[in-house]
C-alpha positions in Angstrom: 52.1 111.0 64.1 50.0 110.2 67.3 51.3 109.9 70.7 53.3 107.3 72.4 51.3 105.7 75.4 53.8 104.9 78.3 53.4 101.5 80.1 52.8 101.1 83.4 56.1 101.4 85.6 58.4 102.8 82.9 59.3 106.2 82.7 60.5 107.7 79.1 61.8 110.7 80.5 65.6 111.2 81.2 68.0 113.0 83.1 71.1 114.2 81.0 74.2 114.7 82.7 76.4 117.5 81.1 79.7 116.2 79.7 83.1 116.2 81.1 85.9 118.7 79.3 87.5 115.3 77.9 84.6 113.8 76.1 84.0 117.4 74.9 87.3 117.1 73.7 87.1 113.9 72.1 83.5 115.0 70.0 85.3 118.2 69.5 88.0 116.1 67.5 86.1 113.6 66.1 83.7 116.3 64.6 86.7 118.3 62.9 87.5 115.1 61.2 84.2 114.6 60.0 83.5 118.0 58.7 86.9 117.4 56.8 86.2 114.0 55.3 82.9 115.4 53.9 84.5 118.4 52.7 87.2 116.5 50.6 84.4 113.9 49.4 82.6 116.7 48.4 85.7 118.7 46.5 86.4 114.9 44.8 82.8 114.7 43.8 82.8 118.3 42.1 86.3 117.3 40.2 85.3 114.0 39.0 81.5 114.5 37.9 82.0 116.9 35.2 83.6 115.2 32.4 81.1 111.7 33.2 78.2 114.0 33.1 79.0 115.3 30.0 79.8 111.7 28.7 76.5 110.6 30.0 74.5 113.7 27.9 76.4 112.9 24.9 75.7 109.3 24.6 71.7 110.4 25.2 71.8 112.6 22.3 72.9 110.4 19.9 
């Protein structure tokens, strides 16, 4: 990966502003729900692959 040139008169660097306690709030709440829609995805996932994966090995032996 080489180095990105910046063009004359634009700047690339920028100034980040810390958040506010409600928008911490808000990605606090949002990320909870996240974490817990991947975790039950993930449990459904574990549940319903094990009898189709043996299905699938099955049908390759014979």
């Amino acid at each position: 990966m080489g180095l990105i040139r910046e063009p004359k008169n634009v700047d690339f660097t920028v100034q980040s502003k810390p958040w506010t306690e409600e928008e911490l709030r808000d990605f606090r709440k949002l990320m909870t729900e996240l974490k817990a829609k991947n975790a039950a995805r993930k449990l459904s996932r574990k549940v319903g692959t094990g009898s189709a994966t043996t299905a699938r090995k099955k049908r390759a032996l014979a």
